[in-house]
C-alpha positions as CSV (number, residue, x, y, z in Angstrom):
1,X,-0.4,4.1,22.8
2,X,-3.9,2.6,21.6
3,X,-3.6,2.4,17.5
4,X,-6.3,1.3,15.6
5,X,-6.9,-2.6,14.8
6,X,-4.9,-4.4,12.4
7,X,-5.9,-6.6,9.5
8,X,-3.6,-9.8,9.9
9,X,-2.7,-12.3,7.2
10,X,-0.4,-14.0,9.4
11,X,0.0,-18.1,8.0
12,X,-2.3,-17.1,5.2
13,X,-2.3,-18.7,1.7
14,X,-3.3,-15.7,0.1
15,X,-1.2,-15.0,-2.6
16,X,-1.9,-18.7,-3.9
17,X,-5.6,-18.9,-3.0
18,X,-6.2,-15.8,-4.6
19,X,-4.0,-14.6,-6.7
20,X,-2.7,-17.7,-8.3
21,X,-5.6,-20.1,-8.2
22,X,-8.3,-17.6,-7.8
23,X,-8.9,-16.6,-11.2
24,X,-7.6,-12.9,-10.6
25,X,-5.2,-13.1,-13.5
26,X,-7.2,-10.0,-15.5
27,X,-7.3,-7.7,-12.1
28,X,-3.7,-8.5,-11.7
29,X,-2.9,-7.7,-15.6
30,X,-4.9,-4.6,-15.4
31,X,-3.1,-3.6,-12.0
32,X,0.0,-3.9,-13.8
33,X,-0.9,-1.6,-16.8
34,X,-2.1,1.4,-14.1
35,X,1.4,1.2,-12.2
36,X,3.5,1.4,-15.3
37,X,1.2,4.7,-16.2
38,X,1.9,5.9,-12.7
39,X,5.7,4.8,-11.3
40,X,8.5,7.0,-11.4
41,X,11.5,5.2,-13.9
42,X,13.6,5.4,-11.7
43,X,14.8,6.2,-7.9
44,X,16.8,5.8,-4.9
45,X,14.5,4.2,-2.3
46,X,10.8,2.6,-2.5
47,X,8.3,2.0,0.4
48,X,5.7,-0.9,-0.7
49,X,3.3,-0.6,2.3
50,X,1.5,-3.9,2.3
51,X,3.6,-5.6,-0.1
52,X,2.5,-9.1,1.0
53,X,4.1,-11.7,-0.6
54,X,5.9,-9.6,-3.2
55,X,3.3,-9.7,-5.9
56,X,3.9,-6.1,-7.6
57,X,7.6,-5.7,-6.1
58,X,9.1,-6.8,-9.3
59,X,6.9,-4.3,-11.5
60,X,9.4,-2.0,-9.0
61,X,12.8,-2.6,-10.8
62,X,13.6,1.0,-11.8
63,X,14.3,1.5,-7.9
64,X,17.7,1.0,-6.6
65,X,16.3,-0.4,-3.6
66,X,12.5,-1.4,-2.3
67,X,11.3,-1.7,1.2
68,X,8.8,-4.2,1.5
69,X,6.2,-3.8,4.6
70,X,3.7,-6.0,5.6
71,X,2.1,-6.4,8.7
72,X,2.6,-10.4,8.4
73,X,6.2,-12.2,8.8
74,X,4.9,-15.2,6.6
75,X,3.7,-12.9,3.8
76,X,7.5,-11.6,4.1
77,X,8.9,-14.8,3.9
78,X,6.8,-16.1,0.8
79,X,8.5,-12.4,-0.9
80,X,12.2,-13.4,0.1
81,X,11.3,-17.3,-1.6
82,X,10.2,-15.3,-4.6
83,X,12.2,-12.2,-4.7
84,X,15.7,-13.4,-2.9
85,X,17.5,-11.9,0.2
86,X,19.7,-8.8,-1.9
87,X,20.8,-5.4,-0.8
88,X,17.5,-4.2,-2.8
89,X,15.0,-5.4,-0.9
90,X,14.6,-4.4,2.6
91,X,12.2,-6.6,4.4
92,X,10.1,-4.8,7.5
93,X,7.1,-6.1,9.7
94,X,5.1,-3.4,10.9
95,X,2.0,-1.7,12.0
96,X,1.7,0.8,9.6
97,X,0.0,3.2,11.6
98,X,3.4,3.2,14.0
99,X,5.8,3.3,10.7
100,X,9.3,2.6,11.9
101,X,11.3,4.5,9.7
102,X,13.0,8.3,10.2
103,X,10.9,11.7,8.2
104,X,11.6,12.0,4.7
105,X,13.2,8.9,3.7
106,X,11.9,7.8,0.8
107,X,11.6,8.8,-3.2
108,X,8.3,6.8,-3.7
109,X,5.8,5.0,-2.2
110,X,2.8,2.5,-3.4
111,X,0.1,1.4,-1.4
112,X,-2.1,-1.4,-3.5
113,X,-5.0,-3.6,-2.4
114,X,-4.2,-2.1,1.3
115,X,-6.2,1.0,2.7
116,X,-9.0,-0.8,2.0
117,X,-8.0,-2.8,5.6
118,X,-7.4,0.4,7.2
119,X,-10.0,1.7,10.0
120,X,-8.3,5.0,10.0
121,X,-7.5,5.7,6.7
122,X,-5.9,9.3,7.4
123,X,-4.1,8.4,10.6
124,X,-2.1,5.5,8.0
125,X,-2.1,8.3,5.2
126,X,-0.8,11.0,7.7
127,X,2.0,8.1,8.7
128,X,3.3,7.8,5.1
129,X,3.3,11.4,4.3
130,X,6.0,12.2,7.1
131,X,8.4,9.5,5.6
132,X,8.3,10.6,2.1
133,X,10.6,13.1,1.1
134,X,9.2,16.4,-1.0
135,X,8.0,16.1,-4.4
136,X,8.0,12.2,-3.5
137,X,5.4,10.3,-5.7
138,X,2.8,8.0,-3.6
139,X,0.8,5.8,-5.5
140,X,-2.4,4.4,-4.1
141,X,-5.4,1.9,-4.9
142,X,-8.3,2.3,-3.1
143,X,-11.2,0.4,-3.0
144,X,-14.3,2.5,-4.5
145,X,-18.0,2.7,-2.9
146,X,-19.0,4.5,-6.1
147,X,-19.5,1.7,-8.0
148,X,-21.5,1.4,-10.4
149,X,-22.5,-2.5,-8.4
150,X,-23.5,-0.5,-5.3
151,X,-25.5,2.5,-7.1
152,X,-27.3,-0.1,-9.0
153,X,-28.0,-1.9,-5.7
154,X,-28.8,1.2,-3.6
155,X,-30.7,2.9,-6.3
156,X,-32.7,-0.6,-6.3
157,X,-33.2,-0.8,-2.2
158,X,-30.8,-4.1,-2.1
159,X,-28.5,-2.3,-0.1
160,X,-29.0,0.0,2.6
161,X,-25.5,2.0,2.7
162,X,-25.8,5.1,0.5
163,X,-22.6,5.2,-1.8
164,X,-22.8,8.8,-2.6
165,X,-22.0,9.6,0.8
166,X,-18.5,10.7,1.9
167,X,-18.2,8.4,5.1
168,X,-16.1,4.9,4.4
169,X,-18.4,1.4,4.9
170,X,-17.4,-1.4,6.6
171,X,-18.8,-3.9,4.3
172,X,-17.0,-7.2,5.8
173,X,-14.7,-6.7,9.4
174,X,-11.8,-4.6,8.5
175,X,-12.8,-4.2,4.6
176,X,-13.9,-1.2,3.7
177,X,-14.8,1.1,0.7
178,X,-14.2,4.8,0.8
179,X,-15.8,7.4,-1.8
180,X,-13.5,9.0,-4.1
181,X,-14.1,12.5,-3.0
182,X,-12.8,11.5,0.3
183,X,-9.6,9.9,-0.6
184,X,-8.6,13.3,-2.6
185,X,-9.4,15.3,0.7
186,X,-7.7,13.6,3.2
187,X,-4.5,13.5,0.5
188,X,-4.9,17.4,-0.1
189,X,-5.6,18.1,3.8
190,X,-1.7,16.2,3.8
191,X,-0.3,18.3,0.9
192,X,-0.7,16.4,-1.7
193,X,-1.3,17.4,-4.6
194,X,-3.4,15.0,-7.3
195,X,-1.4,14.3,-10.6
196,X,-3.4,11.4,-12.2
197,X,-6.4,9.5,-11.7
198,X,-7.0,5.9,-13.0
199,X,-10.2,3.8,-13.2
200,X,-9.4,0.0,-12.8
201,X,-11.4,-3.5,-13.0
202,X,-14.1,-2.2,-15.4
203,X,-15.1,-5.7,-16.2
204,X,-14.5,-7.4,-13.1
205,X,-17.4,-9.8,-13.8
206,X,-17.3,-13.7,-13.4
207,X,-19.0,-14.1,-16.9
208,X,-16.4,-11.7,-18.7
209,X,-13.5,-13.0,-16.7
210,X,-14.6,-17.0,-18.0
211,X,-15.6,-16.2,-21.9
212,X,-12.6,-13.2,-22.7
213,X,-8.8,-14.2,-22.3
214,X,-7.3,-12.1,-19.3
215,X,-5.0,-10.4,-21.9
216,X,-7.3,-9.0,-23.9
217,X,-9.3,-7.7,-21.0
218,X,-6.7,-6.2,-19.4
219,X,-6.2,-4.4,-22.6
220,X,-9.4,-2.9,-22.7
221,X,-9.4,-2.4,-19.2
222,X,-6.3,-0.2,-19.9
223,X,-8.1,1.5,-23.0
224,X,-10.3,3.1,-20.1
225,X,-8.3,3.5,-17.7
226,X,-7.7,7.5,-18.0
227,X,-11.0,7.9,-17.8
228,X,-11.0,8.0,-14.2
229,X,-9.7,11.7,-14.6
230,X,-13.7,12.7,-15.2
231,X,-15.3,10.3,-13.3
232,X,-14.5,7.1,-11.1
233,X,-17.1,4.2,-10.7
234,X,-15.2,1.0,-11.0
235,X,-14.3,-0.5,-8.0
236,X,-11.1,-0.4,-7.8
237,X,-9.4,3.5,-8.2
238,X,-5.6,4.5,-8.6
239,X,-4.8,8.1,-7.8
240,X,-0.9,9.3,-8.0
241,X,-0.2,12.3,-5.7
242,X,3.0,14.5,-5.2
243,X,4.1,15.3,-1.9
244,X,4.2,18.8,-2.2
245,X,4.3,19.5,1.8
246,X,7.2,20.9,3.7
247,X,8.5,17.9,5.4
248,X,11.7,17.4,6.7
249,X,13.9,15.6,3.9
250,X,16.9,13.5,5.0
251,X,19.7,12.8,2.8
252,X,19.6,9.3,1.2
253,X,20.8,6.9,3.7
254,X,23.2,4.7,3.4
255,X,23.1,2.1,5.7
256,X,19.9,0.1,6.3
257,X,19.9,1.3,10.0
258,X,19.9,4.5,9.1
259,X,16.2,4.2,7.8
260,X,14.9,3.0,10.8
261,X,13.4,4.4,13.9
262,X,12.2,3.6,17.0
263,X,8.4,3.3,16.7
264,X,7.9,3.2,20.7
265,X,9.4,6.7,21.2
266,X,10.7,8.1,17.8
267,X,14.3,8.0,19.1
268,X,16.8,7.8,15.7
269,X,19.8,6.4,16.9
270,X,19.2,2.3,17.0
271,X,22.1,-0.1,18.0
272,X,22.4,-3.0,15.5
273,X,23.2,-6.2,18.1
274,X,22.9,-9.9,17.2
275,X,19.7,-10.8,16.4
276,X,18.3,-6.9,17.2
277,X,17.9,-3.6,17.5
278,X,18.1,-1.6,20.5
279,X,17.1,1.7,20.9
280,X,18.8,3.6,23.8
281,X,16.3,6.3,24.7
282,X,13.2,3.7,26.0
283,X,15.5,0.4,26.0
284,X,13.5,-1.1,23.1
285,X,14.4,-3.7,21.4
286,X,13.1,-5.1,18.1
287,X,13.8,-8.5,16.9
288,X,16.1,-9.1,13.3
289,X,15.4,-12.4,12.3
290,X,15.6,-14.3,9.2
291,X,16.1,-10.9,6.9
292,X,13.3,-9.6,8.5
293,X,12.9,-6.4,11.0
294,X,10.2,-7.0,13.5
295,X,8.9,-3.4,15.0
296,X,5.4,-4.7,15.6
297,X,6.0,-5.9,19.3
298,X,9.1,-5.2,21.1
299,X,11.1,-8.1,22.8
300,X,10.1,-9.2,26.1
């Protein structure tokens, strides 16, 4: 089955190189105000899709236990160093447009600093929409090609692509921007229905970021922030939606295994063996190794 191309961090440095050392501590403190506004207190069972290495799975705590996905192993591994191996987090690499995990599993689901890899946005949004059970809350940041950066440049003739139009823009290989409008049809097309809208980054400039302390821009970035239910030109956006569709809801599982599915053929009834899972329908297997279940490639 041909999916779409993936967007690999695979032996990257990322969460240092950008995160830590890259002077992102404002976007990071202002990412953290728009999840408090947005999560659930509590619940049974989280999906982080594109968790990487664990940055916002703490800011997750309410939840009895968190699935961290992430297309890359080593971004896993830097999230067990940080996070720990426990019976709350439940690490899983895997392509997220073949999720590996049964209908109407999970309470809640965030999806931050992610989609804007994704070539086909609502084939990945379609994927995490059967998963979630009814009524589940999915939270996700998009990056926005409203901004008031590219009108200025557009309206200037310093950039060709036209940010008022619906269509997503590949702006660097597997980066891309999508239009606001577009993000809350493809989520209604699914059934979900919009509960909150939240602007983000409103003063992600160099000059800002170097004179103001991160804390007290983050503030202010917060003191904006529900603006973003009127109008959305910052770059980043963070919508919260309620499943309101009539998917299948399972009951909570109890045994990791019991999440998972085979993403080759769909079968739900996966062997646990040493060092894998086996599916008995297509004799799949996917590797378990280190904490860590591999559904991107089956064993050869």
């Amino acid at each position: 089955m041909t999916t779409p191309p993936v967007c690999n961090y695979e032996g990257s440095d990322y969460q240092r190189s950008f995160w830590e050392q890259g002077g992102r501590e404002y976007e990071d403190r202002a990412e953290a105000i728009a999840l408090k506004r947005m999560l659930p207190a509590s619940g049974n069972l989280m999906l982080e899709l594109g968790a990487g290495a664990g940055r916002n799975t703490p800011r997750y705590s309410g939840f009895e236990r968190i699935v961290l996905l992430d297309y890359s192993t080593t971004q896993l591994i830097q999230a067990q160093e940080k996070l720990g191996c426990s019976d709350q987090y439940i690490y899983v690499a895997a392509d997220i447009y073949r999720l590996p995990f049964r209908d109407g599993q999970f309470d809640a689901a965030t999806m931050i600093r992610a989609l804007h890899h994704m070539a086909d946005a609502p084939k990945a949004l379609r994927q995490i929409q059967k998963v979630l059970r009814p009524n589940a809350i999915f939270i996700l940041e998009f990056a926005n090609k409203l901004n008031l950066k590219s009108i200025l440049r557009y309206l200037l003739g310093r950039q060709k692509w036209n940010p008022f139009t619906l269509e997503p823009v590949e702006f660097v290989k597997l980066n891309f921007d999508f239009h606001p409008r577009a993000i809350r049809n493809w989520l209604g097309e699914l059934g979900f229905s919009i509960e909150k809208t939240l602007t983000v980054s409103h003063f992600r400039l160099g000059l800002l970021k170097r004179i103001v302390p991160a804390r007290l821009l983050a503030a202010l970035d917060g003191f904006f922030q529900p603006t973003g239910k009127y109008w959305q030109f910052t770059p980043s956006v963070f919508v919260k939606a309620k499943n309101k569709s009539d998917s299948r809801a399972e009951s909570a599982s109890l045994s990791v295994i019991d999440l998972f599915k085979c993403p080759d053929c769909e079968g739900e009834k996966l062997e646990q063996n040493s060092g894998h899972l086996h599916c008995p329908i297509c004799e799949s297997n996917w590797s378990v190794e280190n904490g860590i279940y591999d559904f991107r490639e089956r064993m050869k």
